[in-house]
Structures are given as structure tokens and as C-alpha cells.
PDB file with SEQRES, HELIX, SHEET and CRYST1 records, atoms N, CA, C and O in Angstrom:
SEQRES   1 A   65  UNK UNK UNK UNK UNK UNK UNK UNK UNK UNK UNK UNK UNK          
SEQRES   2 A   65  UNK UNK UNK UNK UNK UNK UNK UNK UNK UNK UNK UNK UNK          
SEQRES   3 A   65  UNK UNK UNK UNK UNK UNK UNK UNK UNK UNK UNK UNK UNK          
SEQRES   4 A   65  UNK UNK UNK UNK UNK UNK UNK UNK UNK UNK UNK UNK UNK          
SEQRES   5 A   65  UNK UNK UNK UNK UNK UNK UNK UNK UNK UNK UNK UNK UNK          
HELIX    1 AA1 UNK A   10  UNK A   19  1                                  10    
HELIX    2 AA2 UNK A   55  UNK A   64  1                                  10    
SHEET    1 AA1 2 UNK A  30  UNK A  31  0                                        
SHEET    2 AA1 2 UNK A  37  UNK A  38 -1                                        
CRYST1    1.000    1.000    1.000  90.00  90.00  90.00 P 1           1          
ATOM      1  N   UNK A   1       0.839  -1.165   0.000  1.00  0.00           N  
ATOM      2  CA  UNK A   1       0.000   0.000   0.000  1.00  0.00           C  
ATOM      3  C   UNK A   1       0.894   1.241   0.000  1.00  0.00           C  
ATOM      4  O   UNK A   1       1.737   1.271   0.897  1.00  0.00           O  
ATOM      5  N   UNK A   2       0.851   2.338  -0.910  1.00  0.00           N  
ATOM      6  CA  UNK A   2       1.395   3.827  -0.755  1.00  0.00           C  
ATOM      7  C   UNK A   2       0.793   4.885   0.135  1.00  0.00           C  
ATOM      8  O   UNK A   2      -0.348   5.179   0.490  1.00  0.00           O  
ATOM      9  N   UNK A   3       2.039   5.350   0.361  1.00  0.00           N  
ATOM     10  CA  UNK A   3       1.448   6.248   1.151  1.00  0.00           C  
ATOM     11  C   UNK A   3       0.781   7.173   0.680  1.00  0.00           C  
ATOM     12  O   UNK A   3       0.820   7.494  -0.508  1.00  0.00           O  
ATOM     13  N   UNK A   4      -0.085   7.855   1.755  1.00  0.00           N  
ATOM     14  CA  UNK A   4      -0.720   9.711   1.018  1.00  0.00           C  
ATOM     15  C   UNK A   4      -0.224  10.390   2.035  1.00  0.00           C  
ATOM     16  O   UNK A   4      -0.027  10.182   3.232  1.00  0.00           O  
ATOM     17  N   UNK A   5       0.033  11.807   0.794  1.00  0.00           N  
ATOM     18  CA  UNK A   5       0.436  13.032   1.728  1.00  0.00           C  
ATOM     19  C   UNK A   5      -0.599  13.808   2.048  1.00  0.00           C  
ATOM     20  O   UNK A   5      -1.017  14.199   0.959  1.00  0.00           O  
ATOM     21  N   UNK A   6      -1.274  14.273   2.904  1.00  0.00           N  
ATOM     22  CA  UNK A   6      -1.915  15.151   4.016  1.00  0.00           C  
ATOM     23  C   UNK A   6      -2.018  16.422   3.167  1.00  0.00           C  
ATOM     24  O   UNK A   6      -1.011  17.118   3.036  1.00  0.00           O  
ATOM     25  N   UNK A   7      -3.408  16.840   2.463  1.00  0.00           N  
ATOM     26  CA  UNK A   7      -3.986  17.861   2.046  1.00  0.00           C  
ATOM     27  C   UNK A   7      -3.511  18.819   2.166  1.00  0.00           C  
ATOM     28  O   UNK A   7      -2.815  19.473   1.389  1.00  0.00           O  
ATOM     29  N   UNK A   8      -4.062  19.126   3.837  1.00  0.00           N  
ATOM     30  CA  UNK A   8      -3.492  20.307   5.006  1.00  0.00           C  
ATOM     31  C   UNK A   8      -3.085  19.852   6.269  1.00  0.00           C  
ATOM     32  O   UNK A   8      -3.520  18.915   6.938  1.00  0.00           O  
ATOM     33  N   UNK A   9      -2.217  20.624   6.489  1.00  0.00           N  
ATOM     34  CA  UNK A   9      -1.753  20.632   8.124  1.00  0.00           C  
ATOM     35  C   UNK A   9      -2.649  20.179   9.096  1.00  0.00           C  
ATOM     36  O   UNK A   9      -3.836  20.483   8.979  1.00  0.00           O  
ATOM     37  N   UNK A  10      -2.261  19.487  10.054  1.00  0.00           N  
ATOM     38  CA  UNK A  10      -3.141  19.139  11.567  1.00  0.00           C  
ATOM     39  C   UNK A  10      -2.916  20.359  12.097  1.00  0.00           C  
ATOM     40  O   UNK A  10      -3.713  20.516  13.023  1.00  0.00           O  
ATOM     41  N   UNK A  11      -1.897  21.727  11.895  1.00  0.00           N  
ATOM     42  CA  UNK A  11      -1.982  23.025  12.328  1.00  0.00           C  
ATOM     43  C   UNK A  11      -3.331  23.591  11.794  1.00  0.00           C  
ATOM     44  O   UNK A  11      -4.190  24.033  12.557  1.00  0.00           O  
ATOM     45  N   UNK A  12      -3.498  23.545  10.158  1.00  0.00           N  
ATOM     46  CA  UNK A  12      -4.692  24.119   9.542  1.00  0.00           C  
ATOM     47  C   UNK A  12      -5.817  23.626  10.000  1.00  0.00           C  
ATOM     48  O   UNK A  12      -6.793  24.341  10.228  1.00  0.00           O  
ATOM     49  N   UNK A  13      -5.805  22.641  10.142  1.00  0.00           N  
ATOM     50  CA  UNK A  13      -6.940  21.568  10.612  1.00  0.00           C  
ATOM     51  C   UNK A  13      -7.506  22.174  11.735  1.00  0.00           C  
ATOM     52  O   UNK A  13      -8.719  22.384  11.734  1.00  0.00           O  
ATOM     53  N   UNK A  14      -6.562  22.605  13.051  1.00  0.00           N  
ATOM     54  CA  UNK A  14      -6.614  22.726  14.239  1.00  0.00           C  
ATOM     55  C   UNK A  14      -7.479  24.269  14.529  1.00  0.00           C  
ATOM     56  O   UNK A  14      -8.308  24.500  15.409  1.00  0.00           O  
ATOM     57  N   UNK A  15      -6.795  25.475  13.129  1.00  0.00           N  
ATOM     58  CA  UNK A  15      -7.197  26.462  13.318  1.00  0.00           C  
ATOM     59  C   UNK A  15      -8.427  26.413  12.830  1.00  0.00           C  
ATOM     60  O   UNK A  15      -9.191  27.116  13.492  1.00  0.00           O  
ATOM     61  N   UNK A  16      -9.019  25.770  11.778  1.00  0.00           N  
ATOM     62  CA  UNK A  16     -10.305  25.477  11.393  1.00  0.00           C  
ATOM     63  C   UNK A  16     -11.124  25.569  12.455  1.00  0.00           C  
ATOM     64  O   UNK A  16     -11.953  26.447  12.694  1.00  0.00           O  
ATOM     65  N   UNK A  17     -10.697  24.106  13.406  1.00  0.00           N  
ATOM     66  CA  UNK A  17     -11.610  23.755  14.093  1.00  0.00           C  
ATOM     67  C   UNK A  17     -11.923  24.660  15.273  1.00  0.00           C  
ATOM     68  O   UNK A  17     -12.958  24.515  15.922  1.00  0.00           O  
ATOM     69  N   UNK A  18     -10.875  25.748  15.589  1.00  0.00           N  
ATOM     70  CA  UNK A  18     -10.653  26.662  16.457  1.00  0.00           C  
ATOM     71  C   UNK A  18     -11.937  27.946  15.969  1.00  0.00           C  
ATOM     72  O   UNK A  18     -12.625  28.596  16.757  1.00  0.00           O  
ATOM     73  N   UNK A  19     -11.956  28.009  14.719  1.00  0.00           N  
ATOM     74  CA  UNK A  19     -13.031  28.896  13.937  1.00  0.00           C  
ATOM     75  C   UNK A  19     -14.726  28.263  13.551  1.00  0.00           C  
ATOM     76  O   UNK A  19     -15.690  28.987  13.302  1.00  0.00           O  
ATOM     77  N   UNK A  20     -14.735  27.157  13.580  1.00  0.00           N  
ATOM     78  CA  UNK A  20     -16.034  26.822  13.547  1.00  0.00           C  
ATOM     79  C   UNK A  20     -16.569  27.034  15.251  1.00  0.00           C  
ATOM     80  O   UNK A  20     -17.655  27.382  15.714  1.00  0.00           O  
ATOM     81  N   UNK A  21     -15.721  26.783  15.672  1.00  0.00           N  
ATOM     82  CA  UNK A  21     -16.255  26.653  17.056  1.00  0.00           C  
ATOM     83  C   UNK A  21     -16.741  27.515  17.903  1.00  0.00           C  
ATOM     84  O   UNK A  21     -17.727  27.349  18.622  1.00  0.00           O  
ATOM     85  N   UNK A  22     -15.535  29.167  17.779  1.00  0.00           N  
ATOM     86  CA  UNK A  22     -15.405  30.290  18.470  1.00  0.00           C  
ATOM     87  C   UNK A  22     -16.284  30.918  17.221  1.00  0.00           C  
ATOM     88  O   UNK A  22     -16.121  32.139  17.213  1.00  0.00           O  
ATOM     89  N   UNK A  23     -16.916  30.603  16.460  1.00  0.00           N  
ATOM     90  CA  UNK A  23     -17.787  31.838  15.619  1.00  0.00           C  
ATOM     91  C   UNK A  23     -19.043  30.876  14.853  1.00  0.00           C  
ATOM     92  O   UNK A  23     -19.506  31.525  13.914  1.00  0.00           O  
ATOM     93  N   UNK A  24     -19.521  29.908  14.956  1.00  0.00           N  
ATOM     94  CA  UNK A  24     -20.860  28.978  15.102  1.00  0.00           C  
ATOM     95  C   UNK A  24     -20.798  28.452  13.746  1.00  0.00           C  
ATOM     96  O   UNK A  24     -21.775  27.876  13.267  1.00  0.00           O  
ATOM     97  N   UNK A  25     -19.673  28.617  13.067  1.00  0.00           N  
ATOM     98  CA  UNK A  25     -20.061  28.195  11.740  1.00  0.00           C  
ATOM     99  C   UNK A  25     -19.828  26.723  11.578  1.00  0.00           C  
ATOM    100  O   UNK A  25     -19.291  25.970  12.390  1.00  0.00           O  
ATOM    101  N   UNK A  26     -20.592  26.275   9.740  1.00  0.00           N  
ATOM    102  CA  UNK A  26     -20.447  25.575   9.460  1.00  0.00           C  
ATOM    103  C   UNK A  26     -18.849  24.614   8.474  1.00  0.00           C  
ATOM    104  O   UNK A  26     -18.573  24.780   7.285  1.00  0.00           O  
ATOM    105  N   UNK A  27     -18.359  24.011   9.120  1.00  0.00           N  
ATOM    106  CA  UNK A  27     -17.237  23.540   7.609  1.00  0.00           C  
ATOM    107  C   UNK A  27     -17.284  22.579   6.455  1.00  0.00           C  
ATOM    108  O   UNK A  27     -16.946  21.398   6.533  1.00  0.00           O  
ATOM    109  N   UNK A  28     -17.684  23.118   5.491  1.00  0.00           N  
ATOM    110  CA  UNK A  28     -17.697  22.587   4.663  1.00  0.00           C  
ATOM    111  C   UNK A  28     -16.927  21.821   3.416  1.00  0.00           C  
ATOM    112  O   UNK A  28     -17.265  22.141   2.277  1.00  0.00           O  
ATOM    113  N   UNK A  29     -16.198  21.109   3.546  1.00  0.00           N  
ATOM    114  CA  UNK A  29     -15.095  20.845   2.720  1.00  0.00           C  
ATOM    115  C   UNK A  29     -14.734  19.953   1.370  1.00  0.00           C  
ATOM    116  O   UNK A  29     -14.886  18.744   1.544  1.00  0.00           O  
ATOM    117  N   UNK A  30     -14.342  20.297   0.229  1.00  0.00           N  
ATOM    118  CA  UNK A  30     -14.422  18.643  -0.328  1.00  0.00           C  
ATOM    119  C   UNK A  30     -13.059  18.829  -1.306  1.00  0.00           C  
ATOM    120  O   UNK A  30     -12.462  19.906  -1.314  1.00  0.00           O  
ATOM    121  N   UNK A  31     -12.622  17.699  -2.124  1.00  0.00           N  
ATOM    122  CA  UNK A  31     -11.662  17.250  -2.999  1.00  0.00           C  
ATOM    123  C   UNK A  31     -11.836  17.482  -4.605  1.00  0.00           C  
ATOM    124  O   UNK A  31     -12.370  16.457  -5.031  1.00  0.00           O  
ATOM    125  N   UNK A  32     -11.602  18.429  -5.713  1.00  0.00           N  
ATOM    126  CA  UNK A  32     -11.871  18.661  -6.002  1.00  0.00           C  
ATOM    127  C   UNK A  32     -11.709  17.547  -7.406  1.00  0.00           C  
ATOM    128  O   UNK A  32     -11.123  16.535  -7.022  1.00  0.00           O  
ATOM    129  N   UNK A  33     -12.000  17.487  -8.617  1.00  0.00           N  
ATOM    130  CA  UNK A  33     -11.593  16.303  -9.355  1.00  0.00           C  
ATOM    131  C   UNK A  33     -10.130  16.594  -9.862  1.00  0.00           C  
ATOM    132  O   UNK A  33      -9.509  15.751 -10.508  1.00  0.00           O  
ATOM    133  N   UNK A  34      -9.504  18.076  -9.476  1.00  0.00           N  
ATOM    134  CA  UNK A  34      -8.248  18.511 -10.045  1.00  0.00           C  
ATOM    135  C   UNK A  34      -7.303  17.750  -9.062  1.00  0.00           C  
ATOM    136  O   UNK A  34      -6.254  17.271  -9.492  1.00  0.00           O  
ATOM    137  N   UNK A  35      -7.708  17.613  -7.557  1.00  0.00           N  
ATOM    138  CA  UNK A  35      -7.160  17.271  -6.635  1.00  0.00           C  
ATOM    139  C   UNK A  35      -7.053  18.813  -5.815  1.00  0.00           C  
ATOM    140  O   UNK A  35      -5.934  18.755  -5.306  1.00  0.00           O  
ATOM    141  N   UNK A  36      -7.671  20.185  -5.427  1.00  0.00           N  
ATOM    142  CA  UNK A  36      -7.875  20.796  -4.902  1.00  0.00           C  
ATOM    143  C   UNK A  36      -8.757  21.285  -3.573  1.00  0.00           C  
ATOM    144  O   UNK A  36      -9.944  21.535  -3.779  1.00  0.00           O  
ATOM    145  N   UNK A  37      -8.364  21.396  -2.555  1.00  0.00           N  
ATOM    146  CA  UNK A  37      -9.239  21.725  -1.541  1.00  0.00           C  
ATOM    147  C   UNK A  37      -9.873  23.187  -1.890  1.00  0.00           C  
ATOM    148  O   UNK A  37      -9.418  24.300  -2.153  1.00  0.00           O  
ATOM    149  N   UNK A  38     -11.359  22.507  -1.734  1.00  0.00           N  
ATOM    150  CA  UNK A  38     -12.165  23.284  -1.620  1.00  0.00           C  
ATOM    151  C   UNK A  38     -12.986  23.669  -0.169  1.00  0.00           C  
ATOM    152  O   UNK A  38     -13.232  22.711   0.564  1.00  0.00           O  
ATOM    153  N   UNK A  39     -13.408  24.989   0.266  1.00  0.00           N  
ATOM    154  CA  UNK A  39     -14.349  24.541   1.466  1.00  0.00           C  
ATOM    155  C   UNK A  39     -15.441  26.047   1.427  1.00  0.00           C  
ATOM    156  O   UNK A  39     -15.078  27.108   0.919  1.00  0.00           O  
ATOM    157  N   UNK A  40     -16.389  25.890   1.883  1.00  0.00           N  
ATOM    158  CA  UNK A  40     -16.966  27.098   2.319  1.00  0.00           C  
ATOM    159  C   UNK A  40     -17.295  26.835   3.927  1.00  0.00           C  
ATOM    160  O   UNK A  40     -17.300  25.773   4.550  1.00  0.00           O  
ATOM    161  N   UNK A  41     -17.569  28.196   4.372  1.00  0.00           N  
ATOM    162  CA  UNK A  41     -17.840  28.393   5.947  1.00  0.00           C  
ATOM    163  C   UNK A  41     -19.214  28.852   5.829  1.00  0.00           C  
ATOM    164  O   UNK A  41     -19.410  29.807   5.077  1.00  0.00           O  
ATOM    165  N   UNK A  42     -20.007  28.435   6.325  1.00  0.00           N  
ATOM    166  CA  UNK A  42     -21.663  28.895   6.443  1.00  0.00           C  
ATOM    167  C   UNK A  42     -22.001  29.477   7.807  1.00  0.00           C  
ATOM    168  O   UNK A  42     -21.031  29.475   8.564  1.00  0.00           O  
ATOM    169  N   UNK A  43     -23.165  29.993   8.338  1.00  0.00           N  
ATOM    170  CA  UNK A  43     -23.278  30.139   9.522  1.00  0.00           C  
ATOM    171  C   UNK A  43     -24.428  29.283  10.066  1.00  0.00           C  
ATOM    172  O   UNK A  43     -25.525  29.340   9.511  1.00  0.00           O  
ATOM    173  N   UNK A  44     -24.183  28.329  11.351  1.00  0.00           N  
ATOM    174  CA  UNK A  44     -24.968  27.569  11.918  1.00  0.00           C  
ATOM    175  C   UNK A  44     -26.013  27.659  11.998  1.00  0.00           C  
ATOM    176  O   UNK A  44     -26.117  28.590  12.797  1.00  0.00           O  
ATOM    177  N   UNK A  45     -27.237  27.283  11.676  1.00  0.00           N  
ATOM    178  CA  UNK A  45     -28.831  27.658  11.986  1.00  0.00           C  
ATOM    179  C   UNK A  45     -29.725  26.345  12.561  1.00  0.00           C  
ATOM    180  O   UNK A  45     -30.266  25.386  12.010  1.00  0.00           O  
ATOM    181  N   UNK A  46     -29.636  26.659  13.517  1.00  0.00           N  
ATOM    182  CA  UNK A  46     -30.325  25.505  14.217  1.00  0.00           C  
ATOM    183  C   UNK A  46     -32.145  25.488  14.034  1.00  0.00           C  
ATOM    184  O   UNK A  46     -32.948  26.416  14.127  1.00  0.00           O  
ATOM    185  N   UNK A  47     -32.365  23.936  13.723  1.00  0.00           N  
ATOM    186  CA  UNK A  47     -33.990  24.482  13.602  1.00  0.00           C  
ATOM    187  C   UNK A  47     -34.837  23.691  14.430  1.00  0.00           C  
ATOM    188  O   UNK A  47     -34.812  22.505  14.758  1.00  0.00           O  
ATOM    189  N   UNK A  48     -35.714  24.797  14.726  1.00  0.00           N  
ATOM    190  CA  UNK A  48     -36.455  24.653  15.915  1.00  0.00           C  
ATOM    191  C   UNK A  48     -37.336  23.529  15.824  1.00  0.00           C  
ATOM    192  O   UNK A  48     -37.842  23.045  14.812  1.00  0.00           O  
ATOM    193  N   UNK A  49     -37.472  23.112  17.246  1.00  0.00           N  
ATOM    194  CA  UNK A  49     -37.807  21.744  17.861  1.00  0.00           C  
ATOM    195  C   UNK A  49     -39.235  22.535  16.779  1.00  0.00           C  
ATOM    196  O   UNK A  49     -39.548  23.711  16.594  1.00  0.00           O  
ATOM    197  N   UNK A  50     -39.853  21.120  16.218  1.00  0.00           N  
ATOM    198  CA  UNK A  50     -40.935  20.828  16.465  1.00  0.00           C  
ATOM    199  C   UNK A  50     -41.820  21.680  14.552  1.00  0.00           C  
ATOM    200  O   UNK A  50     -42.878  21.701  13.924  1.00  0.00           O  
ATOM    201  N   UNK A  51     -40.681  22.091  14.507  1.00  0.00           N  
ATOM    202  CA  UNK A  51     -40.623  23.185  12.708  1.00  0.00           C  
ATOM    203  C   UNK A  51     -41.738  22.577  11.750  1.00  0.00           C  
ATOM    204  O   UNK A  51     -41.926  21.365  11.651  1.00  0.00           O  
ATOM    205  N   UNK A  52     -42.378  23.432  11.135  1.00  0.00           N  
ATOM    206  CA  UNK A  52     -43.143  22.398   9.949  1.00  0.00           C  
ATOM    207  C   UNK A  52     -42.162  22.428   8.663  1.00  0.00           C  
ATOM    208  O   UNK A  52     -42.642  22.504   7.532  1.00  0.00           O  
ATOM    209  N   UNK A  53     -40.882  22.371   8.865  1.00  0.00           N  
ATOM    210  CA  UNK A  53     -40.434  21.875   7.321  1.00  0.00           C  
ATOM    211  C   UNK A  53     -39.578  20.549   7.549  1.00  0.00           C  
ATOM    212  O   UNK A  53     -38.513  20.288   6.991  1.00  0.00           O  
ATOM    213  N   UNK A  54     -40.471  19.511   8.777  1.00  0.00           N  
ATOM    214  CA  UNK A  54     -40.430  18.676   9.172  1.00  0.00           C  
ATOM    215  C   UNK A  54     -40.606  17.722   7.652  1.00  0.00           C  
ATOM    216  O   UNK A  54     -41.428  18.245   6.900  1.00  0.00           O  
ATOM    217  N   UNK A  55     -40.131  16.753   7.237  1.00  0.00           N  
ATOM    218  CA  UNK A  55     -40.569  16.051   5.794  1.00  0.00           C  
ATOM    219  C   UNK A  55     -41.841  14.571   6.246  1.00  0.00           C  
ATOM    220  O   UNK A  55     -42.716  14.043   5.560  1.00  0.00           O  
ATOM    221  N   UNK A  56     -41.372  14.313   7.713  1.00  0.00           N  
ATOM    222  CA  UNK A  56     -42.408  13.558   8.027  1.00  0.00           C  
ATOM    223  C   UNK A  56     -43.850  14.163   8.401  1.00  0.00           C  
ATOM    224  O   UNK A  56     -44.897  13.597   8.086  1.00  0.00           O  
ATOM    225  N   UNK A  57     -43.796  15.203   9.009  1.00  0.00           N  
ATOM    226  CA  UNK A  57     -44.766  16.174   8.993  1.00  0.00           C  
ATOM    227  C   UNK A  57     -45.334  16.247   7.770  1.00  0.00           C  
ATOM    228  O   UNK A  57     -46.438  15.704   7.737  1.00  0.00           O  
ATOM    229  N   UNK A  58     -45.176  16.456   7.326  1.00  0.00           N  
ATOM    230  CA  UNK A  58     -45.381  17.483   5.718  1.00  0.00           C  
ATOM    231  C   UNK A  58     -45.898  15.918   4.746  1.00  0.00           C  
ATOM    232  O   UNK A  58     -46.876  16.071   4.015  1.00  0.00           O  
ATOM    233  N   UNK A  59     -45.420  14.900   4.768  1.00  0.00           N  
ATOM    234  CA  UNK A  59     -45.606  13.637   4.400  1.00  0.00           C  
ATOM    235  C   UNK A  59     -47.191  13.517   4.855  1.00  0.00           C  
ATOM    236  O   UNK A  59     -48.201  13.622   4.159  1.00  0.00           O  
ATOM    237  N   UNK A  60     -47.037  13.234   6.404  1.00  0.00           N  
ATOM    238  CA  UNK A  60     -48.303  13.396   7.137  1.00  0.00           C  
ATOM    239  C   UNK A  60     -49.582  13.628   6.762  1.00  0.00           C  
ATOM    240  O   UNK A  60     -50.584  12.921   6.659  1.00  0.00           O  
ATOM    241  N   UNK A  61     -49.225  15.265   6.503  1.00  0.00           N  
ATOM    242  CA  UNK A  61     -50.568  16.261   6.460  1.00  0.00           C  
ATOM    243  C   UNK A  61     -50.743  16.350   4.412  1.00  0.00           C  
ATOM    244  O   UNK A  61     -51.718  16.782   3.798  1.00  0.00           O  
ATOM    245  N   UNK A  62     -49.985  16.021   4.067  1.00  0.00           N  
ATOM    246  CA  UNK A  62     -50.563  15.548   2.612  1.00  0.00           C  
ATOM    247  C   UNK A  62     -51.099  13.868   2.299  1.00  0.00           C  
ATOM    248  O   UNK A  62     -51.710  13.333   1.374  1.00  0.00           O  
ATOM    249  N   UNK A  63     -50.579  13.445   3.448  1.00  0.00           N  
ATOM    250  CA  UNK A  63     -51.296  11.865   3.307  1.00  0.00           C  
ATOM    251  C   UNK A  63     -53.007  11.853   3.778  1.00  0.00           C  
ATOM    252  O   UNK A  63     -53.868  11.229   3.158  1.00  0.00           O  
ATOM    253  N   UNK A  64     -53.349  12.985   5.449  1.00  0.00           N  
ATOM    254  CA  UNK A  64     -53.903  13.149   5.346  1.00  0.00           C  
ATOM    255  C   UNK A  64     -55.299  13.587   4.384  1.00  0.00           C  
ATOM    256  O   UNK A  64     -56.327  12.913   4.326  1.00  0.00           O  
ATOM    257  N   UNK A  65     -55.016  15.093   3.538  1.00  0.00           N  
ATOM    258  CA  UNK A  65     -56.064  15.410   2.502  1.00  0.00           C  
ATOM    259  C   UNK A  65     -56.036  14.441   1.967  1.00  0.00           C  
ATOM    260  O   UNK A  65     -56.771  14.249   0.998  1.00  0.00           O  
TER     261      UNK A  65                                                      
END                                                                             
């Protein structure tokens, strides 16, 4: 088996994880087909207990009618 070399740093890695954390965001990351890191940062949105854009909900109340 060959080895692989490491994208980014466990430093980069570290500060990432230092920034999703201390500012709520999301990390988004992927491999690109060039072989490029890609990522975007989003901001966290938590959704509320109980939401109607529930899909079982919404399944539900159209099975209902």
C-alpha cells in the first residue's frame, strides 16, 4: 500500500476547528476532481424543535387530505 500526503496541516486543521467553534459556523469541505481543496464556511442555523419543514410532517398532512 502507498502512502498519502496530508492535504493540510493538523496546524490548519486545528485552526479550522478553532473557527467553527469560536464563531458557530459551518465547515464545509471537499476534494476537487483537479485534486484541490475546496471549502466554504456557512453560519450555523439551528432548527427549531418541532418546525413544519419537518418532511415527516409534511408527508403526514398531505397523506392526510
Amino acid at each position: 500500500m502507498g502512502t498519502r500526503r496530508a492535504l493540510i496541516s493538523k496546524d490548519d486543521l486545528n485552526r479550522m476547528a478553532l473557527t467553527v467553534a469560536q464563531h458557530g459556523v459551518v465547515f464545509q469541505g471537499r476534494v476537487t476532481p483537479s485534486g484541490d481543496l475546496t471549502f466554504r464556511l456557512t453560519p450555523f442555523v439551528t432548527k427549531p424543535e418541532g418546525s413544519a419543514d419537518d418532511l415527516d410532517d409534511r408527508l403526514a398532512d398531505w397523506a392526510a387530505s
